[in-house]
C-alpha positions in Angstrom: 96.7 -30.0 -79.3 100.1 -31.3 -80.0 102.9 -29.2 -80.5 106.3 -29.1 -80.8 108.2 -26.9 -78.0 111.4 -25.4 -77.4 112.7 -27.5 -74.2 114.0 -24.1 -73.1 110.7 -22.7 -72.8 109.1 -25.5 -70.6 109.8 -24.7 -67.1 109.5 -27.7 -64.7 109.0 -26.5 -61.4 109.4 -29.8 -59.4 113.5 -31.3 -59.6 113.6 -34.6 -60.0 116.0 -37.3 -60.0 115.4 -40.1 -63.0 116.2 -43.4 -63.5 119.2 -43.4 -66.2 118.9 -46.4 -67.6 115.2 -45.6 -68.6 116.9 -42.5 -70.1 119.6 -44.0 -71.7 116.5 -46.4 -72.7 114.7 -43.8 -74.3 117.5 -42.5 -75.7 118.3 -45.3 -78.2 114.3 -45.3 -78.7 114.3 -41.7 -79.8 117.2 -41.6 -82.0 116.0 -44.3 -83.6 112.4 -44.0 -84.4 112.0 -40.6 -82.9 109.6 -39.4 -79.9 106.5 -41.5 -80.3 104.8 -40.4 -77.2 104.3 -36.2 -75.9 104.8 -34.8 -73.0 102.0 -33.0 -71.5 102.3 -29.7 -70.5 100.2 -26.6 -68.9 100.2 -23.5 -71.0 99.2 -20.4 -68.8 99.2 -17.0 -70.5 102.0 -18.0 -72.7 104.5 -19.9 -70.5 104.5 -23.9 -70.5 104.8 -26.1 -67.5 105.5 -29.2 -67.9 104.5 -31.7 -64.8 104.8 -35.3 -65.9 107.2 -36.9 -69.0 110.9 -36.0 -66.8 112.9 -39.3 -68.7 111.2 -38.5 -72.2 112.2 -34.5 -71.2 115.5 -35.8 -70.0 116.3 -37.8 -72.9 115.7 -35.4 -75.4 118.5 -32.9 -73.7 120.9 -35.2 -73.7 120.1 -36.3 -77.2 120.3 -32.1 -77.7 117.2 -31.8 -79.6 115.8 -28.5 -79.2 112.6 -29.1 -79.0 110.0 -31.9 -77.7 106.9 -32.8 -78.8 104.1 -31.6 -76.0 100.9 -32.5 -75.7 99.6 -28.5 -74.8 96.5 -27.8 -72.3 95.1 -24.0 -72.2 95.0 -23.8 -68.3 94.4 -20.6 -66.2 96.5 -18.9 -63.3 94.4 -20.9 -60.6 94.6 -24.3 -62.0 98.9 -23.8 -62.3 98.3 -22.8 -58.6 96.4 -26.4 -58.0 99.5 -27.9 -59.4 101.9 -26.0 -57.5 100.5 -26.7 -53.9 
């Protein structure tokens, strides 16, 4: 399911430092024709997690949108745990 989220409400667990001139990249690209591709992200009882899509994530803070589209998976407790360890 596709949905768009608040990017407040995705927690991203893992920091990580981005290339900027893919951001800046996707920047221009979003502004322009808007997000084309969502992020994916974990939904477990309620709270999003969002794993993979950090420049398209990125981007869309900067451009101060406040939310991003998300591709949304229904995962339990244990399978947030697999992608913790």
């Amino acid at each position: 399911m596709i949905r768009d989220i608040p990017l407040s409400q995705i927690r991203r667990p893992f920091p990580r430092t981005n290339d900027q001139a893919k951001v800046k990249s996707l920047m221009d690209s979003i502004a322009e024709i808007g997000q084309q591709e969502p992020i994916d992200v974990l939904e477990v009882n309620g709270v999003y997690y969002g794993f993979s899509g950090c420049h398209r994530f990125e981007a869309c803070q900067k451009l101060g949108q406040e939310t991003i589209k998300c591709r949304v998976r229904q995962a339990t407790p244990a399978v947030l745990r697999l992608h913790l360890a």
